[in-house]
PDB file as gemmi writes it, atoms N, CA and C in Angstrom:
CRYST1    1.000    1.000    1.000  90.00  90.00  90.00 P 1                      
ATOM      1  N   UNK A   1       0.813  -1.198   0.000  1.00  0.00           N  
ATOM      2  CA  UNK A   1       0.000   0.000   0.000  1.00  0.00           C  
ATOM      3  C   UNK A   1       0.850   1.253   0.000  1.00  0.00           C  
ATOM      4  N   UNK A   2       2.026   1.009   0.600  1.00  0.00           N  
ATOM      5  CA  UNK A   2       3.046   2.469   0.628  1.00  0.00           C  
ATOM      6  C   UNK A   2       4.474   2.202   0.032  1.00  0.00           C  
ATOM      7  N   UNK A   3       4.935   2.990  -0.453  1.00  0.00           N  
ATOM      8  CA  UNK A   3       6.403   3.086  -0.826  1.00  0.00           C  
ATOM      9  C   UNK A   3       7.315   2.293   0.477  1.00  0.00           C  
ATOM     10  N   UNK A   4       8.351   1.533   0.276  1.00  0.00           N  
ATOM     11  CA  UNK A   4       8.705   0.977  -0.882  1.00  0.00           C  
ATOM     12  C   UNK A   4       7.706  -0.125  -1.501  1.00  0.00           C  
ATOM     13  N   UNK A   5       7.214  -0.800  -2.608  1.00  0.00           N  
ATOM     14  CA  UNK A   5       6.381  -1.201  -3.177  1.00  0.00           C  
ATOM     15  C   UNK A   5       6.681  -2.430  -3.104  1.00  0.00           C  
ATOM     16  N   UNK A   6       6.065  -4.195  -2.260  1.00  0.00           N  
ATOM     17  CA  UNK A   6       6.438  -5.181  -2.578  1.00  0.00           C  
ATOM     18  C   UNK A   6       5.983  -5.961  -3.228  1.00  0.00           C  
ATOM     19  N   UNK A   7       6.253  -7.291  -3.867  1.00  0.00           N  
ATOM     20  CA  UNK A   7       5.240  -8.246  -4.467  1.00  0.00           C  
ATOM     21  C   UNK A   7       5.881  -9.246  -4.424  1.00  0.00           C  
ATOM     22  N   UNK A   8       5.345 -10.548  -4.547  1.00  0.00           N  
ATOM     23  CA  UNK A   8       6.050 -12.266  -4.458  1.00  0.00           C  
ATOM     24  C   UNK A   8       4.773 -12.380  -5.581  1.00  0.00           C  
ATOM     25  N   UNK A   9       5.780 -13.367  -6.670  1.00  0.00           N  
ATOM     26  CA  UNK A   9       5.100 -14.799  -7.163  1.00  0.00           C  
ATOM     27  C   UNK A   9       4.909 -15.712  -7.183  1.00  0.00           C  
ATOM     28  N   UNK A  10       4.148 -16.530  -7.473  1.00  0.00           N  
ATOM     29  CA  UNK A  10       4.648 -18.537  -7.227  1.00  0.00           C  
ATOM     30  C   UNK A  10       4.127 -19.160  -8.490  1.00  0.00           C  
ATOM     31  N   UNK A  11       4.585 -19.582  -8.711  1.00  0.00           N  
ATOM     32  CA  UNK A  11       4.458 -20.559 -10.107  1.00  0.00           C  
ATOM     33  C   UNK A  11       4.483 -22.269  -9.941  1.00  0.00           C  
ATOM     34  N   UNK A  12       4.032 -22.707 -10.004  1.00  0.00           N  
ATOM     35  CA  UNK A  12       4.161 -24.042 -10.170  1.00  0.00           C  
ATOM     36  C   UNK A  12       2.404 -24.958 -10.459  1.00  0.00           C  
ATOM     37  N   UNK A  13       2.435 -26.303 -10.789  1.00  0.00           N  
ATOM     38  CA  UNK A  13       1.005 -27.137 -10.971  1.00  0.00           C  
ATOM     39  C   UNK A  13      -0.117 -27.221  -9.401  1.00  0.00           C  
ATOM     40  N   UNK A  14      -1.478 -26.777 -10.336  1.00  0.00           N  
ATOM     41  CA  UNK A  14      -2.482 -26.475  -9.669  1.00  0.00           C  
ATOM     42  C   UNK A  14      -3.372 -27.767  -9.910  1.00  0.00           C  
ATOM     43  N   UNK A  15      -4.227 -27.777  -8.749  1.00  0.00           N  
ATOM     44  CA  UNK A  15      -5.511 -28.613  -8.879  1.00  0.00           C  
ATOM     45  C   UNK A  15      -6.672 -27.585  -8.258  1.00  0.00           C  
ATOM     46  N   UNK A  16      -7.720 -27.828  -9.392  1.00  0.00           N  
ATOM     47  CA  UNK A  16      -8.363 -27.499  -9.027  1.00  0.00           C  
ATOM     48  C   UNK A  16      -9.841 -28.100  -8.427  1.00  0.00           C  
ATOM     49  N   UNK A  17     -10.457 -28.103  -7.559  1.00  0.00           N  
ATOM     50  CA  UNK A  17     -11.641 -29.155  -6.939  1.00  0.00           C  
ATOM     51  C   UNK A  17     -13.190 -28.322  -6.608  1.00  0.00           C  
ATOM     52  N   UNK A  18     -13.813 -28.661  -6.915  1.00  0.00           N  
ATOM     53  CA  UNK A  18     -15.252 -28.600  -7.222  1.00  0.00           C  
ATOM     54  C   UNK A  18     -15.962 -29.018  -5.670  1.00  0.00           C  
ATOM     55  N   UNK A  19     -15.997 -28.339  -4.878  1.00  0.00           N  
ATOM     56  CA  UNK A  19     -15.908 -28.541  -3.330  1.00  0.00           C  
ATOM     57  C   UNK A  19     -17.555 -28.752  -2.782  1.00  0.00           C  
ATOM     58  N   UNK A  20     -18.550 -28.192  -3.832  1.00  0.00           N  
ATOM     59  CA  UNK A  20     -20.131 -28.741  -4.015  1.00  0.00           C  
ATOM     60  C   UNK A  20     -20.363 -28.415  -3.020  1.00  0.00           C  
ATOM     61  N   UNK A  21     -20.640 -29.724  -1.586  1.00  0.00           N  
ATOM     62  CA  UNK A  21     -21.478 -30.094  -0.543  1.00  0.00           C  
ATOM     63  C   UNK A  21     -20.882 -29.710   0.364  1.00  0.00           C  
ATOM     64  N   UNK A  22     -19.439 -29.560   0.229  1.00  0.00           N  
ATOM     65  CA  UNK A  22     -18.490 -29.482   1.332  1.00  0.00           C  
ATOM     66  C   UNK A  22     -18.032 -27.628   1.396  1.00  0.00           C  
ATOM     67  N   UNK A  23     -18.623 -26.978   0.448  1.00  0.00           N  
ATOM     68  CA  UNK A  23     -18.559 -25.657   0.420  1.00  0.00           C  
ATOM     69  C   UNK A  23     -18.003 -24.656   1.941  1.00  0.00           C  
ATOM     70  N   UNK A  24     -19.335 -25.193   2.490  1.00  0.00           N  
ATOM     71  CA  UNK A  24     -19.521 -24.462   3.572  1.00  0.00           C  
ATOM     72  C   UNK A  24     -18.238 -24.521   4.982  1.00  0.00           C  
ATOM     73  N   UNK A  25     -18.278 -25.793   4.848  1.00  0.00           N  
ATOM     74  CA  UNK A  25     -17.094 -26.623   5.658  1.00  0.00           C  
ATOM     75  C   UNK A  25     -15.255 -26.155   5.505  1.00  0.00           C  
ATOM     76  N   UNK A  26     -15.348 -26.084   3.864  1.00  0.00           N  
ATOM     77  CA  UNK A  26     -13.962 -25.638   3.835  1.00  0.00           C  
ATOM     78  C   UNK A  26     -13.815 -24.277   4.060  1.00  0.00           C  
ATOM     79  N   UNK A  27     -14.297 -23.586   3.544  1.00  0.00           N  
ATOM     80  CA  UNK A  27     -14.233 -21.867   3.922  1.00  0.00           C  
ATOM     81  C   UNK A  27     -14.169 -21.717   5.451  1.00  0.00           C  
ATOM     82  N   UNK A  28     -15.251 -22.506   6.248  1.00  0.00           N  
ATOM     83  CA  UNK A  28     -15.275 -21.983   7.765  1.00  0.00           C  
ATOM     84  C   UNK A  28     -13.915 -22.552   8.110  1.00  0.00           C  
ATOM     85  N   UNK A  29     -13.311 -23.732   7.779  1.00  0.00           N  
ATOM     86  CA  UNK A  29     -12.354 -23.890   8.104  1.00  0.00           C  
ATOM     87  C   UNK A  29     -10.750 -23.618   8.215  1.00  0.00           C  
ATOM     88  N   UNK A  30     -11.261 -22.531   6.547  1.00  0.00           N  
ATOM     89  CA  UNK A  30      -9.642 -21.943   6.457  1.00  0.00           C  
ATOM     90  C   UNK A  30      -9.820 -20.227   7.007  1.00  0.00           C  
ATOM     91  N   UNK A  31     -11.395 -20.012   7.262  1.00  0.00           N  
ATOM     92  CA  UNK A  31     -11.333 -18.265   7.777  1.00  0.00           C  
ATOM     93  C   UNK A  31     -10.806 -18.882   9.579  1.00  0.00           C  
ATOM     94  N   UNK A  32     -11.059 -19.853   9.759  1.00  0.00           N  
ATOM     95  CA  UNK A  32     -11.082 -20.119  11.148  1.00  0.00           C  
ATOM     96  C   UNK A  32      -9.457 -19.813  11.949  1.00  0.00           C  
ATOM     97  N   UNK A  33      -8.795 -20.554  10.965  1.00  0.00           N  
ATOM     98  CA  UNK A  33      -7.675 -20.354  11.164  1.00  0.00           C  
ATOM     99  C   UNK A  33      -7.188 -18.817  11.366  1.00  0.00           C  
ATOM    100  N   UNK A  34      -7.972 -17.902  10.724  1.00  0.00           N  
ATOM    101  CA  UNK A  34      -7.105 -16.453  10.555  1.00  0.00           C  
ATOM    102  C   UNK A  34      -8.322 -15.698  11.916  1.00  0.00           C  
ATOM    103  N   UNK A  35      -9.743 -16.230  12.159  1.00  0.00           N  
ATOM    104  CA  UNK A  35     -10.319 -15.767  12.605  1.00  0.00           C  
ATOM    105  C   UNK A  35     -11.369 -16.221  14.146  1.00  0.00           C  
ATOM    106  N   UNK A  36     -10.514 -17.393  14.004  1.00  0.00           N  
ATOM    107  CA  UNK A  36     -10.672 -18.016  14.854  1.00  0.00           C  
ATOM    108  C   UNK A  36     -12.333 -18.763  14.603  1.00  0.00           C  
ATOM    109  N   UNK A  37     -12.665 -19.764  15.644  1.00  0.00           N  
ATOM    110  CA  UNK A  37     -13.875 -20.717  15.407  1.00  0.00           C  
ATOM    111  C   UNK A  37     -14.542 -19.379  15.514  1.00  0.00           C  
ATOM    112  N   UNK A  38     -15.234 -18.780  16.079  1.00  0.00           N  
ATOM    113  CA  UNK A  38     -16.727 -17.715  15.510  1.00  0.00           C  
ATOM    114  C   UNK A  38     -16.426 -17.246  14.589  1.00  0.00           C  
ATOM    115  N   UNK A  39     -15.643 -17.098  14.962  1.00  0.00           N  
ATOM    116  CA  UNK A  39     -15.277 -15.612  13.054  1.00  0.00           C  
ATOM    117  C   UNK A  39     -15.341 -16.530  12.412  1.00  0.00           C  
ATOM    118  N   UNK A  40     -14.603 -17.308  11.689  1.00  0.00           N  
ATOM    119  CA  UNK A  40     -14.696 -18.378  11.154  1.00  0.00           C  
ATOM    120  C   UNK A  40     -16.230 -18.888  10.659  1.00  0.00           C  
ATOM    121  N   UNK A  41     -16.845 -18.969  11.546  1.00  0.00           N  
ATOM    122  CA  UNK A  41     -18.074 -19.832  10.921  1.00  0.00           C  
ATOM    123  C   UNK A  41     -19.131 -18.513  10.763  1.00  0.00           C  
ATOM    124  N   UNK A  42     -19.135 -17.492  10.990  1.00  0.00           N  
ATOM    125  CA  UNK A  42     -19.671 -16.034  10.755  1.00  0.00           C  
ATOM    126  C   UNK A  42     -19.418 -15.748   9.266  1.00  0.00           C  
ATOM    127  N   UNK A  43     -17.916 -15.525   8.839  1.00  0.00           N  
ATOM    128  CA  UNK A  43     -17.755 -15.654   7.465  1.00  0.00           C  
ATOM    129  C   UNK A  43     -18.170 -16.345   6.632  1.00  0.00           C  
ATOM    130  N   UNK A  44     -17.823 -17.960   6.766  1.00  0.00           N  
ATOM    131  CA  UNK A  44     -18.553 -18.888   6.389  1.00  0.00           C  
ATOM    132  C   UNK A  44     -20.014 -18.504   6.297  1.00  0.00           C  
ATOM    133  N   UNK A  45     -20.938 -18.428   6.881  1.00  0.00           N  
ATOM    134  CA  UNK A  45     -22.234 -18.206   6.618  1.00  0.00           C  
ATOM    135  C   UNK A  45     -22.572 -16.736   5.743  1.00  0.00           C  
ATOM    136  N   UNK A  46     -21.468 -15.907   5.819  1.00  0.00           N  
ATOM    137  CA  UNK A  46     -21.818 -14.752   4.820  1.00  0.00           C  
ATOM    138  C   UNK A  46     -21.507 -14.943   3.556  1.00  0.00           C  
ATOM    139  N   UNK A  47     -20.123 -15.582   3.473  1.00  0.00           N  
ATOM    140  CA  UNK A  47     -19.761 -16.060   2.336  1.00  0.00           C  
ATOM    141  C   UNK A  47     -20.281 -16.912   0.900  1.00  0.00           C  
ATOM    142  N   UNK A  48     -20.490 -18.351   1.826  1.00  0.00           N  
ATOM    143  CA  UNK A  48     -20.658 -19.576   0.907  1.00  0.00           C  
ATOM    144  C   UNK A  48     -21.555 -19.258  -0.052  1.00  0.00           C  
ATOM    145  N   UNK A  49     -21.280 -20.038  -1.267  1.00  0.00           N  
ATOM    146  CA  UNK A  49     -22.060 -20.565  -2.514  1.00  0.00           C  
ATOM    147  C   UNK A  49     -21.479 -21.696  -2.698  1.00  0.00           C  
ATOM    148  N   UNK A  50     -22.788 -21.948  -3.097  1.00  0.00           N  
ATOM    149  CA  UNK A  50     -22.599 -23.623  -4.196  1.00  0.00           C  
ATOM    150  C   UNK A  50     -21.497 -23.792  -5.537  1.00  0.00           C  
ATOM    151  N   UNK A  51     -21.354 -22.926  -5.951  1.00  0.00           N  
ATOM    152  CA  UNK A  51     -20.250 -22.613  -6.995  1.00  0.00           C  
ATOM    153  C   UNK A  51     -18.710 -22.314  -7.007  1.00  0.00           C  
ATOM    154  N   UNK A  52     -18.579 -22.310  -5.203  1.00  0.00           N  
ATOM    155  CA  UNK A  52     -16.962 -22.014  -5.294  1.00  0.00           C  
ATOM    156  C   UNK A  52     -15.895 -23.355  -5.219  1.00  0.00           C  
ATOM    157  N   UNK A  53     -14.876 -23.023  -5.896  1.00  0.00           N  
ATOM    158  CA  UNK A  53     -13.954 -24.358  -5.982  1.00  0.00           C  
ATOM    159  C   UNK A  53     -12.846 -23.685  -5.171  1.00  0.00           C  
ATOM    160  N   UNK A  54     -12.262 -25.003  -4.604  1.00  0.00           N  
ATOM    161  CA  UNK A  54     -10.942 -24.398  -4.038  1.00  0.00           C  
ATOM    162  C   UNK A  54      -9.427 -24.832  -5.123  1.00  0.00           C  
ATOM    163  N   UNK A  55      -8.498 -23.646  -5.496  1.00  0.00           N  
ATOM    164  CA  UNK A  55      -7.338 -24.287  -6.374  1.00  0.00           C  
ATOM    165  C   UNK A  55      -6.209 -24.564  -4.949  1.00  0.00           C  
ATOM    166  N   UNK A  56      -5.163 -25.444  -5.629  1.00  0.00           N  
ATOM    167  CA  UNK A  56      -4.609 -26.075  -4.531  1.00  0.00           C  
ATOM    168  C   UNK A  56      -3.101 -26.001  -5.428  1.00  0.00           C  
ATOM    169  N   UNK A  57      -2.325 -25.121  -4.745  1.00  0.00           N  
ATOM    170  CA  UNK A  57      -0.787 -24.658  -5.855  1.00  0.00           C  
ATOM    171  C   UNK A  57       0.084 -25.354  -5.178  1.00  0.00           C  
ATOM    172  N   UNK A  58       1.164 -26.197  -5.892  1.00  0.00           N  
ATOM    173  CA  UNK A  58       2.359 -26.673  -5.487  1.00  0.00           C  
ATOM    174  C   UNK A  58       3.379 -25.898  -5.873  1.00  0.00           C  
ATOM    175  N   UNK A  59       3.741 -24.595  -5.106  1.00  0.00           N  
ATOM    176  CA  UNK A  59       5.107 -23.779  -5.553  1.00  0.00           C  
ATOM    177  C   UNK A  59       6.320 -24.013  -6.203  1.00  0.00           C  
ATOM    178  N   UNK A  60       6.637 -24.254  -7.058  1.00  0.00           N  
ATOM    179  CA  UNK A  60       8.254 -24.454  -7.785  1.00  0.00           C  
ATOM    180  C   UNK A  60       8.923 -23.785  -7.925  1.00  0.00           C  
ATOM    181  N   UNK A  61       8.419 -22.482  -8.180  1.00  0.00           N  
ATOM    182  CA  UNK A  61       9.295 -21.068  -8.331  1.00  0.00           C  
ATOM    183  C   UNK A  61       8.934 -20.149  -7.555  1.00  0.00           C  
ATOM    184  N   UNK A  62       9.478 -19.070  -7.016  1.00  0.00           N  
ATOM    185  CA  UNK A  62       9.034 -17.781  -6.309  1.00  0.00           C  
ATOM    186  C   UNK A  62       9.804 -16.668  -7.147  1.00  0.00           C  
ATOM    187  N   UNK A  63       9.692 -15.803  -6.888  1.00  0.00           N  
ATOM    188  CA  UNK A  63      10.257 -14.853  -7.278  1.00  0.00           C  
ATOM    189  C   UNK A  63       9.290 -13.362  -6.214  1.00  0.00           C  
ATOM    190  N   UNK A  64      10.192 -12.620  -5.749  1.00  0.00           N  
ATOM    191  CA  UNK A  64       9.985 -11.837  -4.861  1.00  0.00           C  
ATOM    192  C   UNK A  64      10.955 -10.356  -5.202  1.00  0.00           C  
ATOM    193  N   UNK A  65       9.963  -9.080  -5.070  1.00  0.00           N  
ATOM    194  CA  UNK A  65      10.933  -7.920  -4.936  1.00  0.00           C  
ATOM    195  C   UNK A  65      10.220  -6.733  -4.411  1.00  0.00           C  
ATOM    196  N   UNK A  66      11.504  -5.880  -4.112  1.00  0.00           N  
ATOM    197  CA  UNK A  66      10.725  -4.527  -3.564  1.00  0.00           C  
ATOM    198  C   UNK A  66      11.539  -3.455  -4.333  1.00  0.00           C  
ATOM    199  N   UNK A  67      10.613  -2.897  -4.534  1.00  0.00           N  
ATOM    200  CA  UNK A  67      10.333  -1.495  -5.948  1.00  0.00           C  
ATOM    201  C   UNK A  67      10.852  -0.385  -4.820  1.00  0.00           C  
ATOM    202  N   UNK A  68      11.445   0.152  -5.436  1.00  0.00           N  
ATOM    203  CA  UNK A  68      12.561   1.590  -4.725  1.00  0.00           C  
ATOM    204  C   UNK A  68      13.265   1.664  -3.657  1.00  0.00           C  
TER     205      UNK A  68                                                      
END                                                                             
């Protein structure tokens, strides 16, 4: 957001999964982690749809820098 300017990449093979029924379950479970079990399942319930997939990256490359 402020000078100096950073960014990271990652490159490497993705899967991607069609998470359907289990929608609700994975989201509460990965906001949980950052937001703990209420937050977590609060998001989860604002969040979910039937349509979201989760991609799943195996890193091979990075590349990282800071601008000025």
């Amino acid at each position: 957001e402020g000078f100096p300017y950073r960014y990271v990449t990652a490159e490497g093979p993705v899967e991607i999964e069609d998470l359907g029924e289990l929608t609700f379950a994975a989201i509460e479970s990965m906001a949980a982690r950052y937001l703990g079990a209420q937050g977590g399942r609060r998001y989860a319930e604002q969040f979910s749809a039937e349509d979201e997939v989760m991609v799943r990256l195996a890193p091979e490359h990075w590349h990282s820098e800071v601008l000025g």
